[in-house]
C-alpha positions in Angstrom: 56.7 -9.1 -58.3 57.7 -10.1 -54.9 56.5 -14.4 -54.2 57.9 -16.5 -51.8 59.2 -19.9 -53.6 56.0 -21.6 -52.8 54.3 -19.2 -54.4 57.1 -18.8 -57.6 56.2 -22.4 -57.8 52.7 -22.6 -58.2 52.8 -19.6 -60.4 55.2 -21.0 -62.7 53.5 -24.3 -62.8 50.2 -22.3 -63.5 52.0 -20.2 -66.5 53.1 -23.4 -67.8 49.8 -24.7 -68.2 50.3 -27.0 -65.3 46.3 -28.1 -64.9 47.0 -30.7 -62.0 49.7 -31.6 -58.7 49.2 -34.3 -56.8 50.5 -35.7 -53.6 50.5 -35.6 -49.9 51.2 -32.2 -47.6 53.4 -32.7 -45.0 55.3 -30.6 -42.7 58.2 -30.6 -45.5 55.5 -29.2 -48.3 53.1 -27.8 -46.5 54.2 -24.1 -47.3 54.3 -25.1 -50.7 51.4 -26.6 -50.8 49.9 -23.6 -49.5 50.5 -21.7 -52.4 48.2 -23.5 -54.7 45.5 -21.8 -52.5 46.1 -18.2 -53.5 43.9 -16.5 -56.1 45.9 -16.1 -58.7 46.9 -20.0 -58.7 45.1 -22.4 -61.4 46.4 -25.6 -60.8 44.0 -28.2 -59.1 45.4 -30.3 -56.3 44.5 -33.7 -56.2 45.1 -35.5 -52.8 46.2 -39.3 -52.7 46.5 -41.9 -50.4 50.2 -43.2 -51.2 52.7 -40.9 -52.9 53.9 -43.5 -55.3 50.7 -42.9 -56.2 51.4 -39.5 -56.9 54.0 -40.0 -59.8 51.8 -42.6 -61.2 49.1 -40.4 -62.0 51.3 -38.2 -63.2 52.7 -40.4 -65.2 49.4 -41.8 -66.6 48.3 -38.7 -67.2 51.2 -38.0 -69.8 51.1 -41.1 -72.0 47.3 -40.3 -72.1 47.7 -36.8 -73.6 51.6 -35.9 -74.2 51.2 -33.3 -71.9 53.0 -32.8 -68.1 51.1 -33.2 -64.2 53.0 -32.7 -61.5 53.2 -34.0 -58.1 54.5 -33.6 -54.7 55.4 -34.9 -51.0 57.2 -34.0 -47.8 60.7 -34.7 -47.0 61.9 -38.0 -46.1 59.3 -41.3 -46.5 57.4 -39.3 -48.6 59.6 -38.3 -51.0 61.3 -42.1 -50.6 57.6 -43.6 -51.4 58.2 -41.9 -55.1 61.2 -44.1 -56.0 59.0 -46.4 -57.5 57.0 -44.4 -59.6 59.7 -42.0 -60.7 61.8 -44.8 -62.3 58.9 -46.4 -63.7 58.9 -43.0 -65.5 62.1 -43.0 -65.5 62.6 -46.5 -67.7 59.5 -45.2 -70.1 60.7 -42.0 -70.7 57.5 -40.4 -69.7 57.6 -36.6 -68.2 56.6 -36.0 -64.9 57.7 -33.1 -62.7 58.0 -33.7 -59.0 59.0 -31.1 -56.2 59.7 -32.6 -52.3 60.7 -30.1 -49.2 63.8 -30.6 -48.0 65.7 -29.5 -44.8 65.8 -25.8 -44.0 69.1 -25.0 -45.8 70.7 -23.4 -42.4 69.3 -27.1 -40.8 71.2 -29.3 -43.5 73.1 -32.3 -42.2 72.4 -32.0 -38.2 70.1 -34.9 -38.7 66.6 -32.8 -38.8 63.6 -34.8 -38.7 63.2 -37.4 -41.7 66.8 -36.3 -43.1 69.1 -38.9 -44.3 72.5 -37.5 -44.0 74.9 -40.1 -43.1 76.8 -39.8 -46.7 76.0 -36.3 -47.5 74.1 -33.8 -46.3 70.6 -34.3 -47.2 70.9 -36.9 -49.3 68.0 -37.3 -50.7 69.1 -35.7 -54.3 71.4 -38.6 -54.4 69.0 -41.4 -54.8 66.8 -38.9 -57.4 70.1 -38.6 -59.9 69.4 -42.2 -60.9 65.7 -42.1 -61.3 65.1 -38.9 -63.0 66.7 -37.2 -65.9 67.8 -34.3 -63.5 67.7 -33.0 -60.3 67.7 -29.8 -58.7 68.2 -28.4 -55.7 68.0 -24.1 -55.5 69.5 -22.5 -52.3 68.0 -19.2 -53.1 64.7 -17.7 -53.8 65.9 -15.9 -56.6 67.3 -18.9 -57.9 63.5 -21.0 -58.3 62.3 -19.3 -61.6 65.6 -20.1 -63.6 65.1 -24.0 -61.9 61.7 -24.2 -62.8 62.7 -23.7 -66.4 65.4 -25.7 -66.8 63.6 -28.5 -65.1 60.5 -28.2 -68.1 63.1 -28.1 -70.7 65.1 -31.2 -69.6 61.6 -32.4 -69.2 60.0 -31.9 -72.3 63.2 -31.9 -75.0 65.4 -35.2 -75.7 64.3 -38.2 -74.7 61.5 -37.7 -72.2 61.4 -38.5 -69.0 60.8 -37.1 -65.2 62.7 -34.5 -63.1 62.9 -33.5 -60.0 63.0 -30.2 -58.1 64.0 -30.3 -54.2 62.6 -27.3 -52.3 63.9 -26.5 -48.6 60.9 -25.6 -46.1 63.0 -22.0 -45.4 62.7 -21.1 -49.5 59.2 -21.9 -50.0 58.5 -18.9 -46.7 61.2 -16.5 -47.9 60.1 -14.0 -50.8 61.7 -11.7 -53.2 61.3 -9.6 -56.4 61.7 -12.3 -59.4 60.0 -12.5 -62.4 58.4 -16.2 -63.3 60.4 -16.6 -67.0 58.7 -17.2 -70.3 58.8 -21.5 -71.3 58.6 -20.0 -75.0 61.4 -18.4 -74.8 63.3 -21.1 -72.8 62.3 -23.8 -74.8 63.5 -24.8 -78.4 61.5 -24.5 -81.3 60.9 -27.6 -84.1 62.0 -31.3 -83.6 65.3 -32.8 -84.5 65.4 -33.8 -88.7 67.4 -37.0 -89.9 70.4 -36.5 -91.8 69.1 -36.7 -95.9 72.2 -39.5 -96.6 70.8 -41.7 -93.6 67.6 -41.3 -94.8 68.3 -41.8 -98.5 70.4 -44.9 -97.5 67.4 -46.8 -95.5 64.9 -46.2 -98.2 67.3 -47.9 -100.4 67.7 -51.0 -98.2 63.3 -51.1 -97.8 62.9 -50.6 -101.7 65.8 -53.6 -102.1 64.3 -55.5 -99.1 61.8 -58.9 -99.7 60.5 -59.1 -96.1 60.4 -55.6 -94.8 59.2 -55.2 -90.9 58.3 -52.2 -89.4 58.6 -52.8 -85.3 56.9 -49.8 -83.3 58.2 -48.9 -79.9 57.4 -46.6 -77.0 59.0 -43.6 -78.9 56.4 -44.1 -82.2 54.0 -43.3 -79.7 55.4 -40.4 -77.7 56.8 -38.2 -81.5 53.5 -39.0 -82.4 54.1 -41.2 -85.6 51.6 -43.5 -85.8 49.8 -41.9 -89.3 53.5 -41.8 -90.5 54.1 -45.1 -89.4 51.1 -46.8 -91.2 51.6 -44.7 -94.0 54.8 -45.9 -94.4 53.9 -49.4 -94.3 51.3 -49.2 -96.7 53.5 -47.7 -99.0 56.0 -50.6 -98.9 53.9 -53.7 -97.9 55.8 -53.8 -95.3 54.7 -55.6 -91.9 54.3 -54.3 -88.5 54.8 -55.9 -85.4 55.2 -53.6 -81.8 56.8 -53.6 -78.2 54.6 -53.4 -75.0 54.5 -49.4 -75.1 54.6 -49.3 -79.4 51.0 -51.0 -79.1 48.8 -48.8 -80.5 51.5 -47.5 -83.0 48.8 -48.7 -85.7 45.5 -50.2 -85.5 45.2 -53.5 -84.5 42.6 -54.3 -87.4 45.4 -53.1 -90.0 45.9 -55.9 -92.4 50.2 -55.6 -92.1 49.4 -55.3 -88.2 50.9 -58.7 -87.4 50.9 -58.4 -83.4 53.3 -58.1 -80.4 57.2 -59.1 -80.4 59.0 -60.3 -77.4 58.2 -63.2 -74.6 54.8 -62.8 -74.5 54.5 -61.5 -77.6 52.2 -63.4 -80.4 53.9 -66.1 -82.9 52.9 -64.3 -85.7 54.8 -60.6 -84.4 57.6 -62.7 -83.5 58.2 -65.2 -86.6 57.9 -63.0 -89.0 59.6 -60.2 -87.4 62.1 -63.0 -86.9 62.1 -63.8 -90.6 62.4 -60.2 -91.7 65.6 -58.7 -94.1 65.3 -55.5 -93.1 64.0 -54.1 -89.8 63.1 -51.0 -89.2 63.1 -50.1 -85.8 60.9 -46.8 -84.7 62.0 -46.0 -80.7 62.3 -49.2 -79.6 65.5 -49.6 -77.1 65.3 -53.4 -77.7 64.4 -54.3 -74.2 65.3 -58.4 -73.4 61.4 -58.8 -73.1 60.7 -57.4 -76.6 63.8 -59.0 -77.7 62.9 -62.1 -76.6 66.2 -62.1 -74.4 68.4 -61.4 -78.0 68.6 -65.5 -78.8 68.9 -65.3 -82.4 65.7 -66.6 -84.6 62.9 -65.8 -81.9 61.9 -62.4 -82.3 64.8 -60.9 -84.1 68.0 -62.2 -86.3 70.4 -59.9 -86.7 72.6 -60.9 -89.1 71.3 -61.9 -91.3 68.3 -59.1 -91.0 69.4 -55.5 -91.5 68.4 -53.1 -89.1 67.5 -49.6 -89.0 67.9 -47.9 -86.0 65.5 -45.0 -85.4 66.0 -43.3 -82.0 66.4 -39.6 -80.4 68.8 -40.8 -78.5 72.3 -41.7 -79.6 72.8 -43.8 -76.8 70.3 -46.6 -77.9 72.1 -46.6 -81.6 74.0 -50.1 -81.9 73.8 -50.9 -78.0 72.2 -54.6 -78.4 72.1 -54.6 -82.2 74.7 -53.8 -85.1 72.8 -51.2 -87.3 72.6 -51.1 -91.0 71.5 -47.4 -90.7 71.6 -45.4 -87.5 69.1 -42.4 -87.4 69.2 -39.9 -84.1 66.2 -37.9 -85.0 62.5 -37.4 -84.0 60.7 -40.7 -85.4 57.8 -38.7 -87.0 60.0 -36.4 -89.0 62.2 -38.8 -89.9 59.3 -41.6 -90.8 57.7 -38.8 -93.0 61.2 -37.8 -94.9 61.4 -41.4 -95.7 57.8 -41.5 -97.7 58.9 -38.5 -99.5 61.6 -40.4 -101.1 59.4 -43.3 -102.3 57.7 -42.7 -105.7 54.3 -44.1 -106.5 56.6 -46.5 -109.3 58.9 -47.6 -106.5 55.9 -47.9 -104.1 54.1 -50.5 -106.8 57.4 -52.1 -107.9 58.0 -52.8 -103.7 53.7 -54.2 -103.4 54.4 -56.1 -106.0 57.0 -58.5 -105.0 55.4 -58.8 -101.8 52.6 -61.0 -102.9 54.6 -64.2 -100.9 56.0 -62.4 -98.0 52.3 -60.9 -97.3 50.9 -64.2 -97.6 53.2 -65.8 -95.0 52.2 -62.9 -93.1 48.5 -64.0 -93.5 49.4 -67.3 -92.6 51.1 -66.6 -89.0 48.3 -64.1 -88.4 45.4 -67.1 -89.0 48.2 -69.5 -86.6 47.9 -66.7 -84.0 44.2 -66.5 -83.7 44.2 -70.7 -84.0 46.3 -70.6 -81.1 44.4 -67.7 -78.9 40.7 -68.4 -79.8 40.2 -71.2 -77.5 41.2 -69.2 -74.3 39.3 -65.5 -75.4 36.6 -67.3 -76.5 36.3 -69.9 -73.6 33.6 -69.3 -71.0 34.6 -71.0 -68.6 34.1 -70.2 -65.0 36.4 -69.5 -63.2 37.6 -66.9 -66.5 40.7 -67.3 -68.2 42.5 -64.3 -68.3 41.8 -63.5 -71.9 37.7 -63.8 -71.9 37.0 -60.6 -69.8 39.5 -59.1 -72.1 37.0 -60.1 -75.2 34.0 -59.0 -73.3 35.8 -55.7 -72.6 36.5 -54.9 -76.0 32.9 -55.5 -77.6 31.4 -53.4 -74.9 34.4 -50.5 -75.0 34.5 -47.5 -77.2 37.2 -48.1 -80.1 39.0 -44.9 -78.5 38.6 -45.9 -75.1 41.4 -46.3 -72.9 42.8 -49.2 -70.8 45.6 -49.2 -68.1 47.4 -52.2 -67.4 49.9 -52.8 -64.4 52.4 -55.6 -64.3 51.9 -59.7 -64.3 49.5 -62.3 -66.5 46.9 -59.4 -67.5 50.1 -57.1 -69.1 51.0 -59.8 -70.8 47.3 -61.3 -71.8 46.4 -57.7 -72.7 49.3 -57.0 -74.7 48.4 -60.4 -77.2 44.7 -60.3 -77.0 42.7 -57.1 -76.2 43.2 -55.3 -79.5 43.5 -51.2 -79.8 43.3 -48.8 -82.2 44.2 -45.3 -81.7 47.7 -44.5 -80.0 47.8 -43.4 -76.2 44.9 -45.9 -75.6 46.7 -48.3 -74.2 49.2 -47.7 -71.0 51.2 -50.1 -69.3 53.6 -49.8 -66.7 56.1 -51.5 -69.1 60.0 -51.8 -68.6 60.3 -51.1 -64.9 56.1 -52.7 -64.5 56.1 -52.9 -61.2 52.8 -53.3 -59.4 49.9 -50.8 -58.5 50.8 -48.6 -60.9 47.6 -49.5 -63.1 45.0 -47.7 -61.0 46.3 -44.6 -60.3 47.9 -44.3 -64.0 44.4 -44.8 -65.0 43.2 -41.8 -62.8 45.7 -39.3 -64.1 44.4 -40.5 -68.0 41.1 -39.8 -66.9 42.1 -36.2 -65.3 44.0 -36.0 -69.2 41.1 -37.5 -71.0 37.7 -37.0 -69.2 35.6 -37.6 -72.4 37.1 -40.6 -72.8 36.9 -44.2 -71.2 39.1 -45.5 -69.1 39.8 -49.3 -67.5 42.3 -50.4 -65.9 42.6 -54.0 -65.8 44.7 -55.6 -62.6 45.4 -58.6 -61.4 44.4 -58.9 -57.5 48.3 -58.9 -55.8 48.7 -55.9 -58.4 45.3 -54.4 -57.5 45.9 -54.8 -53.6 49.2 -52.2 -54.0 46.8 -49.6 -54.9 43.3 -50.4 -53.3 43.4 -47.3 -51.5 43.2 -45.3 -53.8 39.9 -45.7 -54.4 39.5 -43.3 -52.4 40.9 -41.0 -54.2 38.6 -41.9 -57.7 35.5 -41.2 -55.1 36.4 -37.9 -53.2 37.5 -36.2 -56.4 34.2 -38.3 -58.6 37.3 -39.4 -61.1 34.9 -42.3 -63.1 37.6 -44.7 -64.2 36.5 -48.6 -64.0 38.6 -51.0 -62.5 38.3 -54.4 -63.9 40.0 -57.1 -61.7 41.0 -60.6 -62.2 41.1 -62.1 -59.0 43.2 -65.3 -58.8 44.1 -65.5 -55.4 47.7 -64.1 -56.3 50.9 -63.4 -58.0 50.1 -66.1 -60.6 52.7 -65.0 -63.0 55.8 -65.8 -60.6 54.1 -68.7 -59.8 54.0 -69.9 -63.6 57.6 -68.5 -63.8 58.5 -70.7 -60.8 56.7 -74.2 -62.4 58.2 -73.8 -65.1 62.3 -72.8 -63.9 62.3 -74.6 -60.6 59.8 -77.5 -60.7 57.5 -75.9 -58.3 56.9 -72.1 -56.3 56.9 -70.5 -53.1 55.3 -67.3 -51.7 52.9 -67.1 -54.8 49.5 -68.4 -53.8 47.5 -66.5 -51.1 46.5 -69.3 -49.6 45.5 -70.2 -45.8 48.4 -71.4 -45.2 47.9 -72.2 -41.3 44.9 -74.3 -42.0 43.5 -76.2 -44.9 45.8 -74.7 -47.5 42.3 -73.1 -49.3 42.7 -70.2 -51.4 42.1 -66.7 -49.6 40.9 -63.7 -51.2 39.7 -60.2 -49.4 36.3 -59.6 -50.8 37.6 -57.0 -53.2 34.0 -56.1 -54.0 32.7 -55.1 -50.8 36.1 -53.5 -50.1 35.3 -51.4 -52.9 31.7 -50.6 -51.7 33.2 -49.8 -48.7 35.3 -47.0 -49.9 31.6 -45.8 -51.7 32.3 -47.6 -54.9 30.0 -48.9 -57.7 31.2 -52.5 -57.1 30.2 -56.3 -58.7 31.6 -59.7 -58.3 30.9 -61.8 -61.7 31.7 -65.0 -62.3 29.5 -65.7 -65.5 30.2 -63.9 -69.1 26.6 -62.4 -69.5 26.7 -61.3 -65.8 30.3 -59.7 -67.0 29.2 -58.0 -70.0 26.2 -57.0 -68.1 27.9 -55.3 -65.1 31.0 -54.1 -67.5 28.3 -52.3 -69.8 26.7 -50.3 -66.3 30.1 -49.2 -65.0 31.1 -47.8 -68.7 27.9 -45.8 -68.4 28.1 -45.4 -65.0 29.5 -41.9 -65.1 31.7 -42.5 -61.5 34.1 -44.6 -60.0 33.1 -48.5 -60.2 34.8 -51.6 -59.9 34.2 -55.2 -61.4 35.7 -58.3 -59.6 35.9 -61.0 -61.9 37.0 -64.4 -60.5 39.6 -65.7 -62.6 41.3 -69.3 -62.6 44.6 -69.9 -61.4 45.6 -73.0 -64.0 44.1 -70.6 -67.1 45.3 -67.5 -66.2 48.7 -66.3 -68.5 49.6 -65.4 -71.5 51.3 -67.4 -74.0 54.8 -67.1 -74.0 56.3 -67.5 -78.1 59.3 -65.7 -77.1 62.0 -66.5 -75.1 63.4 -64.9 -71.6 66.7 -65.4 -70.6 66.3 -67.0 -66.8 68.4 -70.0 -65.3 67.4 -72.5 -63.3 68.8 -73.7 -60.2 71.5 -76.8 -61.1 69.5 -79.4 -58.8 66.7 -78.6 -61.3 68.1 -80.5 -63.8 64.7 -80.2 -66.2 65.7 -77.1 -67.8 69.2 -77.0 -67.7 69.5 -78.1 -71.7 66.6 -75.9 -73.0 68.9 -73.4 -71.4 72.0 -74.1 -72.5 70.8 -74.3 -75.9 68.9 -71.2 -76.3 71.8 -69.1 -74.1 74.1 -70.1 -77.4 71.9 -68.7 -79.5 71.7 -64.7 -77.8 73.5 -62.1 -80.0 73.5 -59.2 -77.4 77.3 -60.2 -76.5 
């Protein structure tokens, strides 16, 4: 049939079961963009007001559902604004696919509009290599269905994780006789299975093992592992604790769930993680957040612990930690060979000496809630971070989801708002930079309409995304947005107390007059935009308005004003970060956890 590349495009994406693209026209795309008018076209197009925006939706819409949106912008600051988003996708190996124009490919390197060609020729590509898994860039027509293929299976096979397609404006006019090529027959069939020795080798060391730890990352959730995973740990009384993207991995209510590893972790995920013989280690990259910066005895102690190493990518095998076993295979598969090996005898035999490791388990989980009841529980007003959380949670459906962008409510949401099912909760994780939240929360919705979605911001994270409010009320996309407004970025600003005596740049403050703190009215910005919108500053009034915006059926929004001096999470890990010499405070804490990091 005879397309032009925009229309090869939208085609494709619509054969691919593409439901969504979002993003900006410009004169770069707007050909392209074009396409996703004609008939025969099925993909919705969903207009935002920041492309960064773009990819985070895209990206949001993924980890909801395990299935692809797409996204696109114009050349030049358009396609720049994605950076962000792309390597937040990047870092979380997430799939999202994202085509940009580009110059005419007779117009390449003359320095057309929005072109940066000092280095190369269009140089755009250049900058994408490092935040995508691939990109591509056809110089003919005929060339677009064989790119569009390749681009979904680098996207969808390996380790996941976002590509990008650059289109010039001449190829998305021109046209010619192509055929848009089958994904089923471009695409691999089945997973990738564990080698039987590596697997009959770990089974040995969990059977042999007297404080067995299961820890959960990202890749548990995206291979779809979580029955495995619980299964597993059932069948071994084994424990398991969970990175920022492995929570969910099991229920939170699970007896062997012992909470969070990392800096903010919880004491209990991190002690007896900490204390464990035998690790086993289910996609997690060991991050220096979840890994509480490597010092030995925080959240992990290898040697003496044993690990095993399960990952679908070779390259994360042995990088920060020796492995006992090393397994590059699909963590489901691989999780599920494992059970088969274990006997009901052997399964009773393991139970059975776990009667004072479980205990101990008990005991850090009951030191845990000690520790976090005072600040959920509190109401206080101004809030602490953690009561809206609570409130949240008893008024939420168990299955409902929750977005969470970078700063004190990633961290207080990761330790004290509990979940159950995986893909319920999404956070912007290894890369989390801010306003990602809101628009992540708008492609799950898009993924998951039956479902709830919240997505809980501080105010400086909100205020990188406000406008896309606008988006949630011209497409009627009902996600809630529950802010904690402190008056600013109040995790740097604990970061800054604590390593340099005092902070800068942190408090949104009137700083030209009586140093007050100073907020937009976030709630009347939100009405303004034709938003369901209520300030609270009382827990009944919270559980009140949170209660009508969940049944709300449309876009709302709920300011809740949140102290500055109770508004972070605990920190029972560790991070690695110096202080300046003249602050002399810190320097020996410092020094003498720096001697204890294993990574080197």
């Amino acid at each position: 049939m005879k397309l032009t590349g925009g229309e090869i495009v939208a085609q494709t994406l619509t054969e691919y079961g593409i439901e969504y693209i979002a993003g900006i026209p410009g004169h770069g795309n707007w050909t392209l963009t074009d396409a996703f008018l004609q008939e025969d076209c099925k993909v919705k197009f969903i207009q935002v007001m920041h492309e960064q925006s773009a990819i985070h939706m895209a990206d949001g819409y993924y980890r909801a559902s395990g299935k692809p949106m797409a996204a696109t912008t114009s050349v030049g600051p358009g396609a720049t604004n994605t950076v962000i988003g792309l390597a937040t996708a990047y870092a979380d190996s997430t799939s999202v696919f994202f085509i940009n124009g580009s110059p005419s490919t007779h117009m390449k390197g003359h320095g057309v509009m929005q072109e940066i060609e000092r280095q190369q020729e269009n140089s755009f590509p250049r900058i994408m290599e490092e935040v995508t898994k691939r990109s591509y860039s056809p110089i003919r027509v005929e060339e677009i269905p064989f790119t569009m293929h390749r681009a979904f299976n680098t996207m969808l096979t390996g380790r996941r994780g976002p590509v990008h397609v650059e289109l010039p404006m001449d190829l998305q006019c021109e046209s010619a006789d192509i055929e848009i090529h089958d994904i089923e027959k471009r695409m691999p069939i089945g997973v990738a299975h564990p080698a039987p020795e590596a697997v009959k080798r770990a089974v040995e060391l969990l059977l042999a093992a007297e404080r067995p730890v299961i820890c959960a990352g990202g890749g548990a959730i995206s291979a779809d592992a979580s029955e495995a995973l619980t299964a597993l740990a059932e069948r071994l009384g084994a424990a398991v604790s969970f990175t920022w993207n492995g929570k969910g991995a099991i229920s939170e209510d699970h007896e062997l769930c012992i909470g969070a590893v990392g800096q903010t972790g919880t004491s209990s995920g991190n002690s007896i993680t900490a204390s464990a013989d035998v690790v086993v280690s289910v996609g997690c990259r060991f991050t220096d957040w979840s890994a509480s910066s490597y010092a030995k005895g925080v959240t992990f102690s290898f040697p003496p612990g044993k690990l095993i190493h399960i990952d679908l990518d070779p390259h994360e095998i042995g990088k920060n930690y020796p492995t006992e076993v090393g397994i590059v295979a699909d963590a489901r598969v691989t999780l599920e060979a494992m059970l088969e090996l274990i006997t009901d005898l052997q399964s009773s035999k393991a139970i059975a000496k776990r009667e004072g490791f479980l205990k101990d388990v008990q005991a850090a989980k009951d030191d845990w809630e000690a520790m976090l009841a005072p600040r959920r529980d509190s109401t206080q007003a101004p809030f602490t971070s953690q009561h809206p959380l609570k409130v949240l949670r008893e008024v939420m459906e168990k299955d409902g989801i929750v977005t969470v962008g970078s700063g004190n409510t990633q961290g207080a949401v990761k330790q004290s708002f509990p979940v159950y099912k995986p893909r319920t909760h999404l956070t912007s994780g290894s890369f989390s930079p801010m306003g990602w939240a809101y628009p992540a929360a708008l492609g799950a919705k898009l993924a998951c309409p039956d479902k709830q979605v919240v997505a809980i911001m501080g105010d400086g994270d909100f205020m990188m995304c406000a406008p896309e409010m606008g988006v949630a009320v011209m497409h009627n996309i009902p996600v809630v947005a529950l802010v904690q407004n402190n008056s600013g970025y109040m995790s740097i600003r604990g970061g800054m107390r604590k390593f340099q005596g005092r902070h800068i740049g942190s408090e949104f403050n009137h700083h030209a007059g009586n140093g007050e703190p100073y907020s937009a009215d976030i709630t009347d910005m939100a009405k303004s935009f034709g938003m369901h919108a209520v300030k609270v500053e009382t827990s009944e009034d919270l559980r009140k308005a949170l209660e009508e915006a969940l049944a709300l059926g449309k876009p709302a929004l709920i300011e809740a004003i949140t102290s500055r001096d109770a508004a972070g999470p605990f920190t029972p890990g560790w991070w690695d970060f110096p202080s300046p010499e003249y602050y002399e405070k810190e320097q020996e804490a410092y020094a003498e956890m720096r001697a204890k990091e294993q990574h080197m």
